[in-house]
C-alpha positions as CSV (number, residue, x, y, z in Angstrom):
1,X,-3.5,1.9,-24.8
2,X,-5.4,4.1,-22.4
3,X,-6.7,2.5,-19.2
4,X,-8.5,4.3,-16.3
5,X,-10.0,3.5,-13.0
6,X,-13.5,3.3,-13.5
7,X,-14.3,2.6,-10.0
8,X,-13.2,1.9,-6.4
9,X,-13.4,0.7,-2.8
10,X,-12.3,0.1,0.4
11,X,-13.8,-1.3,3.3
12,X,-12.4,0.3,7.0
13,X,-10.2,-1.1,8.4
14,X,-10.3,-2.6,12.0
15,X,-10.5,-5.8,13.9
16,X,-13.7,-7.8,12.8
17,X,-14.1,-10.4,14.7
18,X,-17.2,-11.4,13.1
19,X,-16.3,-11.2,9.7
20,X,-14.7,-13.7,7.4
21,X,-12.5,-13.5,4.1
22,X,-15.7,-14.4,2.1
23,X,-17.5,-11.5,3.8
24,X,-15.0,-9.2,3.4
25,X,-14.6,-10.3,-0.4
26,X,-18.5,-9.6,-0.8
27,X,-18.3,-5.7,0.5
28,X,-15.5,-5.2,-1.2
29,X,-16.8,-6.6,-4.6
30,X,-20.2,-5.3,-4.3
31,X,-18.8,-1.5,-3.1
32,X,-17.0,-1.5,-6.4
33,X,-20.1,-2.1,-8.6
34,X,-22.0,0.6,-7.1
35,X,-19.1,2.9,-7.0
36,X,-18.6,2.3,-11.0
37,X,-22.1,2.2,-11.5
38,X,-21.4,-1.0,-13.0
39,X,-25.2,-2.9,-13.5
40,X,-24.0,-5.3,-15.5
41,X,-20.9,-7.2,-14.0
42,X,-20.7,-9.6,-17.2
43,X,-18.4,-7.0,-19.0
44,X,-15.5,-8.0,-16.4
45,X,-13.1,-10.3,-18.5
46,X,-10.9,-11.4,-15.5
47,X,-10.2,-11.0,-11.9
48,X,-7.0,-10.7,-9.8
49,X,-7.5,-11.9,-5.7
50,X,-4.5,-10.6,-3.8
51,X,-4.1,-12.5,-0.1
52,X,-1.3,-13.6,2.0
53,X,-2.4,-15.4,5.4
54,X,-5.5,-16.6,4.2
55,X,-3.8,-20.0,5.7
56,X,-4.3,-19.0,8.6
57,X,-7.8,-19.5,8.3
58,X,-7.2,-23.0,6.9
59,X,-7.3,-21.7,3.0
60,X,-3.9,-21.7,1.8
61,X,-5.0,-22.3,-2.0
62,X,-7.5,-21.0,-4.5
63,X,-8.2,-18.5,-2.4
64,X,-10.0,-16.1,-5.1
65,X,-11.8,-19.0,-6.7
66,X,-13.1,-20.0,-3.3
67,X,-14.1,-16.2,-2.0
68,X,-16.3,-15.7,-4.9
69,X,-18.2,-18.7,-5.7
70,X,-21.2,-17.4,-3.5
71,X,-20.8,-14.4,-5.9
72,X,-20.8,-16.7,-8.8
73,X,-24.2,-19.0,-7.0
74,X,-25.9,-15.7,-6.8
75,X,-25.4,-14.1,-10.3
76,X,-23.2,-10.9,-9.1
77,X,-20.1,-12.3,-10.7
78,X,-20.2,-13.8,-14.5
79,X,-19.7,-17.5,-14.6
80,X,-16.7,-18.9,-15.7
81,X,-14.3,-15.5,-15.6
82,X,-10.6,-16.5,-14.9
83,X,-9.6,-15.5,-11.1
84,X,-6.0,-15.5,-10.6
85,X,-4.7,-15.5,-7.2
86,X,-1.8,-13.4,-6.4
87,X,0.8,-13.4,-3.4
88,X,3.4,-10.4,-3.3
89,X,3.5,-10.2,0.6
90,X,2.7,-6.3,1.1
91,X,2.6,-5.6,-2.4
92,X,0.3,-8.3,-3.5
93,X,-2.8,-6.0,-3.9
94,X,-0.7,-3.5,-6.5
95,X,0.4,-6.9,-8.5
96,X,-3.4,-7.8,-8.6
97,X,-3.7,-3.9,-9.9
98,X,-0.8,-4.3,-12.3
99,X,-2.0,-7.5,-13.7
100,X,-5.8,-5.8,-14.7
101,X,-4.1,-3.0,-16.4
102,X,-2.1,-5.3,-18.3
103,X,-5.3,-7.2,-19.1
104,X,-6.9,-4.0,-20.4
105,X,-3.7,-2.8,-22.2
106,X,-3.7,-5.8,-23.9
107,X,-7.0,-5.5,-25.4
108,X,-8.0,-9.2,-24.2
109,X,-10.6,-7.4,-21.7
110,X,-12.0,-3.8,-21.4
111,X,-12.7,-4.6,-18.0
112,X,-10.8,-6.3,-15.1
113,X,-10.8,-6.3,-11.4
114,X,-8.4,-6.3,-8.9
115,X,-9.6,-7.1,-5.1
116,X,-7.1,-7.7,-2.0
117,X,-8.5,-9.5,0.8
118,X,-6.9,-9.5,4.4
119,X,-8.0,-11.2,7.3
120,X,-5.4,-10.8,10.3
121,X,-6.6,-10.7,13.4
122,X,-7.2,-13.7,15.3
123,X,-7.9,-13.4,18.8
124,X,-7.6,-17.3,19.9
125,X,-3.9,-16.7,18.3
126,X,-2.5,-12.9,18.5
127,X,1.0,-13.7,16.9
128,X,-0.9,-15.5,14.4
129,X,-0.2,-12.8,11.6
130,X,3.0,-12.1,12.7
131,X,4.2,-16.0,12.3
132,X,2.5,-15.3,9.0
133,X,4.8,-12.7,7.5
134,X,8.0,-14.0,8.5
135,X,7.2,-16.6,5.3
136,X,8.1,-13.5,3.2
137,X,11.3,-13.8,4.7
138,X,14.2,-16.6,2.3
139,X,13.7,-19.5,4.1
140,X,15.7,-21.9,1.5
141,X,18.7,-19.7,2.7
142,X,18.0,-18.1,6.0
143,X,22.1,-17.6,6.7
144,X,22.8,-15.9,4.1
145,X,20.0,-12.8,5.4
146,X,20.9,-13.0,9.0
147,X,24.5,-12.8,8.2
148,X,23.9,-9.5,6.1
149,X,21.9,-8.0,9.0
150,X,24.6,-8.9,11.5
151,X,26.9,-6.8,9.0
152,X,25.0,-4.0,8.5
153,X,24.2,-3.6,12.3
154,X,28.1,-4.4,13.0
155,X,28.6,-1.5,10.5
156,X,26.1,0.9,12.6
157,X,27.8,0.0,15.8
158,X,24.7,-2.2,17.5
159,X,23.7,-6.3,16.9
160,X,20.7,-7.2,15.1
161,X,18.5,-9.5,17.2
162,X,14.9,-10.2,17.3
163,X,12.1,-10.7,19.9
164,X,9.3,-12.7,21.0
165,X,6.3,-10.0,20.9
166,X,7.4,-8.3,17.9
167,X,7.9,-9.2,14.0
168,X,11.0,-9.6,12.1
169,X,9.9,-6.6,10.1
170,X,9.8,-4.1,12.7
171,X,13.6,-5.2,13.5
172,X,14.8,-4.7,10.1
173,X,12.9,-1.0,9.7
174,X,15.1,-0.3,13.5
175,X,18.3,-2.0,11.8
176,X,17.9,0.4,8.7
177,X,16.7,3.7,10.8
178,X,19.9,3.3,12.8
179,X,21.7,3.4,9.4
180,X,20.2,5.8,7.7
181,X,20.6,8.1,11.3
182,X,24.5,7.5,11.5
183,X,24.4,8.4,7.8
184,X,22.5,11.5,7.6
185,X,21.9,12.7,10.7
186,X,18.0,11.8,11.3
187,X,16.6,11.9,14.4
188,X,13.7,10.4,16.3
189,X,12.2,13.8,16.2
190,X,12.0,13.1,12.3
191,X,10.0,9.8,12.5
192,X,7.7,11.0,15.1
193,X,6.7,13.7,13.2
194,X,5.9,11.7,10.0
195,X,3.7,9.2,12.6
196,X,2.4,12.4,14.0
197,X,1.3,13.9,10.7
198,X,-0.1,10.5,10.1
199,X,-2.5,9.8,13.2
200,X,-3.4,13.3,12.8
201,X,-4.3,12.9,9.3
202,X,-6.5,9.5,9.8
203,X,-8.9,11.7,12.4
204,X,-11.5,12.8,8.9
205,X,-10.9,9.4,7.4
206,X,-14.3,7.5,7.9
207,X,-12.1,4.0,6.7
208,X,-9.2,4.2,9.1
209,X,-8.2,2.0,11.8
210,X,-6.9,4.6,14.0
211,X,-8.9,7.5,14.0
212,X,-7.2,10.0,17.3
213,X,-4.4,12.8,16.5
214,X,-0.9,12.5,17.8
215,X,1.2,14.9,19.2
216,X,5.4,14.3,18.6
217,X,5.7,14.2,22.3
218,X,3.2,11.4,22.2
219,X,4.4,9.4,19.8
220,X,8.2,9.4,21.2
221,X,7.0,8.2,24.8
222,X,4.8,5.5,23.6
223,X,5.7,2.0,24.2
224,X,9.4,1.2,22.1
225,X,9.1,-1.6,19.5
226,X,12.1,-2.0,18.5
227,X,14.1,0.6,18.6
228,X,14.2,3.6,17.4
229,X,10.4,2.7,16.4
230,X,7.7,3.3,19.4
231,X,4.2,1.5,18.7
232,X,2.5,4.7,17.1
233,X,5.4,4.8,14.4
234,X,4.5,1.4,13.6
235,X,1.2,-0.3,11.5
236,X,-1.0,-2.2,13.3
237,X,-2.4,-5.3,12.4
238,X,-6.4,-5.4,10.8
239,X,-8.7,-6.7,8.7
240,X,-10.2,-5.2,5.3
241,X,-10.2,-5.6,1.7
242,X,-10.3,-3.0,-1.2
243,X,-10.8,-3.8,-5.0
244,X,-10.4,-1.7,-8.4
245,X,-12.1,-2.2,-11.5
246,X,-9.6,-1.6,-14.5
247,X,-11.3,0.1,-18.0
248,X,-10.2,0.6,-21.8
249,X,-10.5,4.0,-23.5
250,X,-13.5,2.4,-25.6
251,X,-15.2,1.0,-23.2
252,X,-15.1,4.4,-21.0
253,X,-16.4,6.2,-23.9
254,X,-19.8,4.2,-24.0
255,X,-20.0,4.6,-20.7
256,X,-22.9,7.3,-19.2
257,X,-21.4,11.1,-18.3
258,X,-21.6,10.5,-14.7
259,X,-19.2,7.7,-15.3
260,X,-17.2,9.2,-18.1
261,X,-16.9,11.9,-15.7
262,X,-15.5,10.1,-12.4
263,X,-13.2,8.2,-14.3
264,X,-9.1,8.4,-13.2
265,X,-6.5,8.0,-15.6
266,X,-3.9,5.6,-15.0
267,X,-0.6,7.6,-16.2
268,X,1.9,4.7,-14.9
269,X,2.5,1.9,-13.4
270,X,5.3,0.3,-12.9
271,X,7.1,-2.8,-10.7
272,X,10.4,-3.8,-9.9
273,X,12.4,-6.6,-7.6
274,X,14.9,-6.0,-5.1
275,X,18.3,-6.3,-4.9
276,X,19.9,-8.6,-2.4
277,X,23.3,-6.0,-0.8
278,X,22.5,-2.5,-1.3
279,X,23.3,1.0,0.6
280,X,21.3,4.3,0.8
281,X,23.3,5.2,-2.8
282,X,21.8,2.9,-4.7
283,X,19.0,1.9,-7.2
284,X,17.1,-0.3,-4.7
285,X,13.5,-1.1,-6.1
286,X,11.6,1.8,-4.8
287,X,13.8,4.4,-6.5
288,X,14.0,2.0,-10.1
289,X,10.2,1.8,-10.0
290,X,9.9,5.5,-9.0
291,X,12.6,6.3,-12.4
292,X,10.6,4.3,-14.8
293,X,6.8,5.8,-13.7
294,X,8.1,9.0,-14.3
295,X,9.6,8.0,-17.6
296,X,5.8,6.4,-18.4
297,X,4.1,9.1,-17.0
298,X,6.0,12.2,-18.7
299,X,6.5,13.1,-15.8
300,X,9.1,14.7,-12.8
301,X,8.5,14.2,-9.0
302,X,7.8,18.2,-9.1
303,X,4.6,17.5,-11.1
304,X,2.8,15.2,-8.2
305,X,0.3,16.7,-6.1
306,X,-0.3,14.1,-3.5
307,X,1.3,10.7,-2.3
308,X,0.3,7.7,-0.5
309,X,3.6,6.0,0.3
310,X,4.2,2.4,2.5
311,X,4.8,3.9,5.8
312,X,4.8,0.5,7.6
313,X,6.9,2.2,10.0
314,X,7.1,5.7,9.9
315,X,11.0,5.5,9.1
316,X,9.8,4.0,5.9
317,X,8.1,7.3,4.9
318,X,11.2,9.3,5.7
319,X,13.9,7.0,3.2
320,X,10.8,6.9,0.7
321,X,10.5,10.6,0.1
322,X,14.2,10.4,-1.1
323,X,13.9,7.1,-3.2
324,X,10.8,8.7,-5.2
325,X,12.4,11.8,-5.7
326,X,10.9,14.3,-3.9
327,X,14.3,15.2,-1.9
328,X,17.9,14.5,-1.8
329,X,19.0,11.4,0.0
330,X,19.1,12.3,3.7
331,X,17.0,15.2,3.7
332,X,13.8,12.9,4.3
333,X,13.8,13.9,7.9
334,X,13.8,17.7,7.3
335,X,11.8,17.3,4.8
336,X,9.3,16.1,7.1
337,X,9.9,18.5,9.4
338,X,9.5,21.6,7.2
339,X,6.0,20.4,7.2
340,X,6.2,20.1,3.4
341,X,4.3,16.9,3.7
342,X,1.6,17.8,5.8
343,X,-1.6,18.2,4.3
344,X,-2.0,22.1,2.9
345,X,1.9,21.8,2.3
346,X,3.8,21.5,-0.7
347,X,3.6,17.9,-1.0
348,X,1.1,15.9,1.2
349,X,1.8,12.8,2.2
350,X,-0.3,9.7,3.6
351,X,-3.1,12.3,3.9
352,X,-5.3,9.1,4.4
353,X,-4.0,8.5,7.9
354,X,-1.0,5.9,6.1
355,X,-0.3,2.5,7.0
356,X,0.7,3.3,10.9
357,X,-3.3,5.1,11.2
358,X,-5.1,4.3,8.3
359,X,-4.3,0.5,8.5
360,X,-2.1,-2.3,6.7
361,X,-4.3,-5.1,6.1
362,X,-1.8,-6.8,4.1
363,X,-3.1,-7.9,0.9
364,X,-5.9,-5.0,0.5
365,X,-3.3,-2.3,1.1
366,X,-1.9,-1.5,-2.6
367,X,-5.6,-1.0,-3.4
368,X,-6.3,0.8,-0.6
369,X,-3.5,3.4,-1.5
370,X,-5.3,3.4,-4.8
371,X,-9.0,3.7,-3.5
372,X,-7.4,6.9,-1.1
373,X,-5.9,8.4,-4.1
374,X,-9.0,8.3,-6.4
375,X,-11.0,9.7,-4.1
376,X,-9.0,12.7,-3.5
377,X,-8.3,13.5,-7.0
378,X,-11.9,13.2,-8.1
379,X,-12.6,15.6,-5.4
380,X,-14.7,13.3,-2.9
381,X,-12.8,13.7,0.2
382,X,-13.9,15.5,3.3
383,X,-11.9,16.6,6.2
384,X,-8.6,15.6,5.0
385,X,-9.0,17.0,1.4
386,X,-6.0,18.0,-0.8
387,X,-7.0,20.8,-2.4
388,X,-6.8,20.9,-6.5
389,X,-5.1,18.1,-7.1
390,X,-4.0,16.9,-10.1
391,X,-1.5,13.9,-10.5
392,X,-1.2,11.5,-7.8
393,X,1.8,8.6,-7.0
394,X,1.3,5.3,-5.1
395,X,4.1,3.4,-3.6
396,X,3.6,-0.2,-2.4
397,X,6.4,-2.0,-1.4
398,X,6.1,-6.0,-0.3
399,X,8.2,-8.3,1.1
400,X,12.4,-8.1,1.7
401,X,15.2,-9.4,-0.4
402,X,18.0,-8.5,1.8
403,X,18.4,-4.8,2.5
404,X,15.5,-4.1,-0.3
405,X,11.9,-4.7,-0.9
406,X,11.1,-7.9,-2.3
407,X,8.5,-5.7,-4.2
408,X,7.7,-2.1,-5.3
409,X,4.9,-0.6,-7.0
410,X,4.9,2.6,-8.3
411,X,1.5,3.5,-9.6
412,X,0.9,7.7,-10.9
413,X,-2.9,8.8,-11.4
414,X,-4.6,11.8,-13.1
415,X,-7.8,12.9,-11.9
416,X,-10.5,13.6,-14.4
417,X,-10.9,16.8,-16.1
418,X,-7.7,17.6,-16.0
């Protein structure tokens, strides 16, 4: 069956202070509506709430059900509609988004929502967010991942270690840089010119986080993370929240022309699990969810006209352009560096600003990739359009299982009238 995105939104990303996960939900919820032209919210036959450190702000459980009842009190959400709560780490939001289009496919709604909602900054407790996402990590067998990464870092010549002011996550993207450098030969000079690209490409995004250009130089000689990763190659932490409403064919088709007419198809979508001890060579998630989009979609890697890829650290973008098939493995870095990615080039990439500009509030991002991507392929953005785009890929990756994502969410678009 048929299924399109009849509307989206995102709200920018930054560090709001004085704004709560129910807040966030509201503008989020509400910015959908209007962007679907949806008067009538009663036709939405269930709801998926993506979150992960909503615990931190002492709501660990029925966190969807509890965001919205002020939306329910007030009439702007139909009584009674099923909420399901979702937690996929990084890749919660594009579980929430997988779990409407099922809904749809299966013709038990016509329309369903999917809303992320991140709250992360906390400025009584900095490393609260950071504490946060190190539950993503296997804590019923925590030897058995910190011996692999003592391996794999033996293998590379260096030790894996960790440190007080940064997360485990920004460790493990150095660990695997180093390894994918002694393998293929990429350089620093490669990652700094995918953050580059990045910072530079978040400067016409009215909803990014970071919103100053880059230079290489400038993002080699800022402050090292862990290495090789300096600060600008890495995400930074913020708020937001995003949400999607999901459509049938039928329902579309009663729909007004101005809706009809806005409408993105959803060619594919597809997610997979990761696999504990893998190398470069292998089918880790990204590049088995990447295979079976295509296959959905009818479609090659050479048919995509834009990408917004999980650049939590810029090295990510760099192995991600070879898992989704856009180059041979090890020729991320030149790749990049052709400028083949950069917006006006063959294949532009994070042309949003990414995660390490535009923003990673964790359970909103999936969406956001989504909210980026509808927005360029109906034609709406300014500054940093792509020009004439047609088809459009999202990958969303969450969480680790050893040298994999936990997660991966390959999601393929069509803009309308095409």
């Amino acid at each position: 069956m048929d299924t399109y995105i009849l509307g989206v939104y995102a709200t920018d990303v930054g560090k709001f202070v004085d704004k709560d996960p129910k807040q966030l939900t509201r503008e989020a919820y509400l910015g959908v509506l209007a962007d679907a032209r949806l008067d009538d919210p009663a036709v939405i036959g269930a709801a998926w709430f993506s979150n992960m450190l909503m615990a931190n702000q002492g709501q660990p459980y029925l966190k969807g059900q509890l965001c919205f009842v002020p939306l329910v009190n007030e009439g702007l959400f139909p009584k009674g509609t099923p909420i399901t709560n979702v937690e996929g780490g990084c890749a919660a939001g594009s579980q929430a988004f997988g779990n409407a289009v099922r809904e749809v496919q299966s013709g038990h709604s016509e329309v369903a929502l999917a809303i992320g909602v991140e709250k992360m900054v906390d400025p009584d407790d900095p490393r609260a967010a950071l504490r946060g996402m190190e539950g993503a990590l296997d804590a019923l067998d925590p030897q058995s991942w910190q011996e692999l990464y003592q391996r794999t870092a033996a293998a590379n010549g260096m030790t894996f270690e960790t440190g007080p002011e940064r997360g485990v996550a920004m460790d493990l993207y150095g660990l695997w840089a180093h390894s994918h450098m002694r393998a293929y030969g990429t350089t620093r000079e490669h990652l700094a010119m995918a953050a580059a690209k990045n910072h530079t490409n978040s400067v016409h995004n009215p909803r990014a986080q970071y919103r100053f250009p880059l230079s290489v130089q400038q993002v080699l000689e800022d402050r090292m993370v862990s290495d090789p990763l300096t600060r600008a190659m890495c995400a930074p932490i913020g708020d937001g929240a995003a949400a999607v409403l999901v459509c049938s064919q039928s329902y579309l088709d009663r729909c007004p022309a101005e809706v009809r007419d806005r409408a993105v198809k959803i060619r594919a979508n597809e997610i997979t699990t990761g696999i504990f001890d893998v190398t470069w060579e292998d089918d880790r998630a990204p590049v088995l969810a990447a295979r079976r989009a295509y296959r959905s979609a009818g479609l090659t890697p050479q048919d995509i006209d834009l990408v917004e890829l999980h650049d939590a650290s810029s090295f990510a973008e760099i192995h991600l352009l070879e898992d989704l098939g856009f180059c041979e493995r090890g020729e991320g870095g030149p790749y990049t560096a052709s400028g083949a990615t950069a917006i006006g080039g063959e294949l532009p990439v994070n042309a949003s600003g990414g995660l390490v500009s535009r923003g990673h509030p964790i359970g909103a991002t999936g969406l956001m990739m989504l909210n980026e991507l509808a927005i360029q392929l109906r034609g709406e953005a300014t500054g940093n359009a792509v020009d004439n785009a047609r088809f459009g890929l999202a990958e969303n990756g969450g969480g680790v299982i050893g040298n994999d994502a936990a997660v991966c969410s390959v999601t393929i678009l069509e803009g309308p009238g095409t």
